[in-house]
KOLPAMAR-541104 format. One record per residue (C-alpha): residue in one letter; x, y, z. Coordinates in steps of 0.5 Angstrom, whole numbers, padded with zeros to 4 digits, always signed. Layout:
BEGIN
AXYZ
...
***
This chain:
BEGIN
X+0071-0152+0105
X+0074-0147+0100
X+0081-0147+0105
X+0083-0140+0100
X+0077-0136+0102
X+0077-0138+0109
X+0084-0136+0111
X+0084-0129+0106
X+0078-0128+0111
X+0082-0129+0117
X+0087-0123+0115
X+0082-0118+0114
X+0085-0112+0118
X+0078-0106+0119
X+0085-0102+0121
X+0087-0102+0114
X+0080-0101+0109
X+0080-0093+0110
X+0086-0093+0107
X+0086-0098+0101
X+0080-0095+0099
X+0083-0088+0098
X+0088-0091+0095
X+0084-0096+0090
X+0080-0090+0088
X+0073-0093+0091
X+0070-0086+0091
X+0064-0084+0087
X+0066-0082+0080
X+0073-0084+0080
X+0075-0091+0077
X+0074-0097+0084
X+0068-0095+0084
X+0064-0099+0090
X+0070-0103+0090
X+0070-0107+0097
X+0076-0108+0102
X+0079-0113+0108
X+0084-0109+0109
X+0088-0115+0108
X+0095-0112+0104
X+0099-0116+0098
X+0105-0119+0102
X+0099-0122+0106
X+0095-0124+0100
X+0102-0127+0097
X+0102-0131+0103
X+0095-0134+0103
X+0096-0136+0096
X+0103-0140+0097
X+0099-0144+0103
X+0093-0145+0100
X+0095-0146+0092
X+0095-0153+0091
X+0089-0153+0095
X+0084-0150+0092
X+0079-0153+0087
X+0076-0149+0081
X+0070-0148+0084
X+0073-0145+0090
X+0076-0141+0085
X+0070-0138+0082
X+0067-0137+0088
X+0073-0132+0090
X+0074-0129+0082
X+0067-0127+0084
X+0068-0124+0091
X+0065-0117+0093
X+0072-0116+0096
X+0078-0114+0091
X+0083-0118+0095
X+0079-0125+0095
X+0079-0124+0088
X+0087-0122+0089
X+0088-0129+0091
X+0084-0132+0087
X+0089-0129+0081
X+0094-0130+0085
X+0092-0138+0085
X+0091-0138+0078
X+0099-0136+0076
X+0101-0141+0081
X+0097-0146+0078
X+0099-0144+0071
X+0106-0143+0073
X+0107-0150+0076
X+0103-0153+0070
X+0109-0153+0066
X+0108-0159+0063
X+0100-0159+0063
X+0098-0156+0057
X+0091-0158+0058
X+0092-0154+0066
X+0095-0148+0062
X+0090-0147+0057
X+0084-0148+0062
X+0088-0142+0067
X+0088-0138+0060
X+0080-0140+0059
X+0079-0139+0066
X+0083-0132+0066
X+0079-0130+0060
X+0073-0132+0062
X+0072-0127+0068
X+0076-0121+0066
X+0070-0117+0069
X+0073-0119+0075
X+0079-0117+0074
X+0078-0110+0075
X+0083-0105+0078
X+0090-0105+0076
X+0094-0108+0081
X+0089-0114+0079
X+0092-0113+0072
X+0098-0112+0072
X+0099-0117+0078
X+0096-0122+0074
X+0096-0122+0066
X+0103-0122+0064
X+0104-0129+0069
X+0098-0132+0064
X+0097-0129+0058
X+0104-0126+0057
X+0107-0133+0058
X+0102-0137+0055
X+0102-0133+0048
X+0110-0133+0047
X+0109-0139+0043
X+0103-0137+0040
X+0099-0132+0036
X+0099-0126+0039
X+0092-0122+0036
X+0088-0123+0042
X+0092-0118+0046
X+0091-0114+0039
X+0084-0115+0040
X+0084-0113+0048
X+0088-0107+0047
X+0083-0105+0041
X+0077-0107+0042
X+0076-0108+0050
X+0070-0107+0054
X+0073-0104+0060
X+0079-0100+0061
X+0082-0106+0064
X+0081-0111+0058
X+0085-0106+0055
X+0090-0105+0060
X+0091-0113+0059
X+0092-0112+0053
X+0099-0108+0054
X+0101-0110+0060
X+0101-0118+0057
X+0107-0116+0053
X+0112-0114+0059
X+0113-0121+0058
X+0115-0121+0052
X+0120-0116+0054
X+0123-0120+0059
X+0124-0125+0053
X+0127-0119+0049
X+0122-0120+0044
X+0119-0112+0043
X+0115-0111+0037
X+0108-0113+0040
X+0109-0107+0045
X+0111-0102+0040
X+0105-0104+0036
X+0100-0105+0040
X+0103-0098+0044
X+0101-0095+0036
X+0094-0098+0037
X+0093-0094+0044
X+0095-0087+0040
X+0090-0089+0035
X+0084-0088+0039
X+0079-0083+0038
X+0078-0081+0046
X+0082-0078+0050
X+0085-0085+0054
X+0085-0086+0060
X+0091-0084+0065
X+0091-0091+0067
X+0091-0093+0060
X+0098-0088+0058
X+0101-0091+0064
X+0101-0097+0062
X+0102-0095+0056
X+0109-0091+0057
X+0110-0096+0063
X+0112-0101+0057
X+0115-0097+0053
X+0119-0095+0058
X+0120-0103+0059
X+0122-0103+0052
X+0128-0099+0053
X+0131-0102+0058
X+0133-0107+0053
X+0134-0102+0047
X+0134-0095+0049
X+0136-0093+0041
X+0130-0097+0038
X+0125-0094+0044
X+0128-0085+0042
X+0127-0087+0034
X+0119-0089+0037
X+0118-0083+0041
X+0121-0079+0035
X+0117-0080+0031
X+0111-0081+0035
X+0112-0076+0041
X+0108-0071+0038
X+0101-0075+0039
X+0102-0078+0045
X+0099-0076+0051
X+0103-0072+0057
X+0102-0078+0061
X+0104-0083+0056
X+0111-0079+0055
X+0112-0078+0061
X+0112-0085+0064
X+0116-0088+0058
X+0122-0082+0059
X+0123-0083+0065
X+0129-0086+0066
X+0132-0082+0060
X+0138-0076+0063
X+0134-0070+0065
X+0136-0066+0060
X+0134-0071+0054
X+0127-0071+0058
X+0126-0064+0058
X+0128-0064+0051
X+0121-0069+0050
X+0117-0066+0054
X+0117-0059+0050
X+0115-0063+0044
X+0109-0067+0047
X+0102-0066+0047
***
């Protein structure tokens, strides 16, 4: 029995679908397209998963990833971070989290399964490792979420002090020849910003130098615990 299905099924709360559909953007045109809810909110999910973790096999898991409904395949995520995270001193189970991780990114489909996720995984695993697959992500990645994995992977690195990643995949983004995503330019600044917090001097040189090609949204997220008038000043600059 796959124990970590049956009871996020159990949650499922019809009181609570309207309105997680509108805030995840199910609509047609808009970017949950089609997505499918429980009604079943993180703090419950988070709980689930605590229950549930040491229970849950690899094939449970697949089976979750693949759910039509986006907080089974939370829990699915959420299940792989504990995992990973309690696998300090198993290599082989770490890396075959990453494996797995990367192996069904179509999945992990909105943000809140992004950022929820990827840092615990691939930020984590990467600290010690060669970086360019982030690079890749941000660059190249089929789908805004891949490329979002990209950026938000780094807020591990961050923690850790480590900064040079996020400025240089943060370059890659204002590299791109089509107008980027808002979930995209949020990212993006939300990290910078990040980056501030650890060294604000380092992130004003950066937007000195790149405010006049960032995006509005971009800009706006990465200032926003700048003083008020030195937001102003940034904002008559940006694009």
């Amino acid at each position: 029995m796959n124990v970590l299905l049956t009871q996020m099924l159990s949650k499922s709360d019809p009181s609570e679908v309207a309105g997680l559909s509108r805030f995840f953007k199910t609509g047609p045109g808009q970017y949950g397209e089609g997505d499918k809810f429980l009604g079943i909110k993180v703090p419950v999910t988070r709980s689930v998963v605590k229950e549930c973790w040491k229970e849950t096999r690899w094939e449970d898991l697949e089976g979750c990833i693949r759910s039509e409904y986006h907080e089974i395949r939370l829990s699915a995520l959420l299940t792989l971070v504990q995992i990973f995270s309690h696998a300090k001193k198993s290599p082989m189970v770490q890396k075959r989290c990453v494996d797995f991780y990367l192996n069904h990114t179509e999945f992990v489909n909105n943000w809140d399964l992004v950022d929820l996720s990827c840092y615990e995984i691939l930020g984590r695993w990467l600290l010690d490792k060669d970086r360019s697959l982030l690079y890749n992500l941000a660059r190249n990645g089929r789908t805004i979420w891949e490329q979002r994995i990209g950026i938000v992977s780094t807020l591990q690195f961050i923690r850790k002090g480590e900064l040079d990643d996020t400025y240089a995949i943060a370059e890659i983004f204002l590299n791109k020849p089509e107008p980027l995503h808002d979930l995209l330019q949020k990212a993006v600044g939300w990290m910078l910003r990040e980056a501030g917090k650890r060294d604000m001097d380092r992130l004003r040189q950066w937007l000195d130098i790149n405010r006049q090609r960032m995006p509005r949204t971009m800009l706006r997220y990465a200032i926003e615990k700048f003083p008020e008038e030195e937001r102003n000043a940034y904002k008559k600059v940006g694009t």
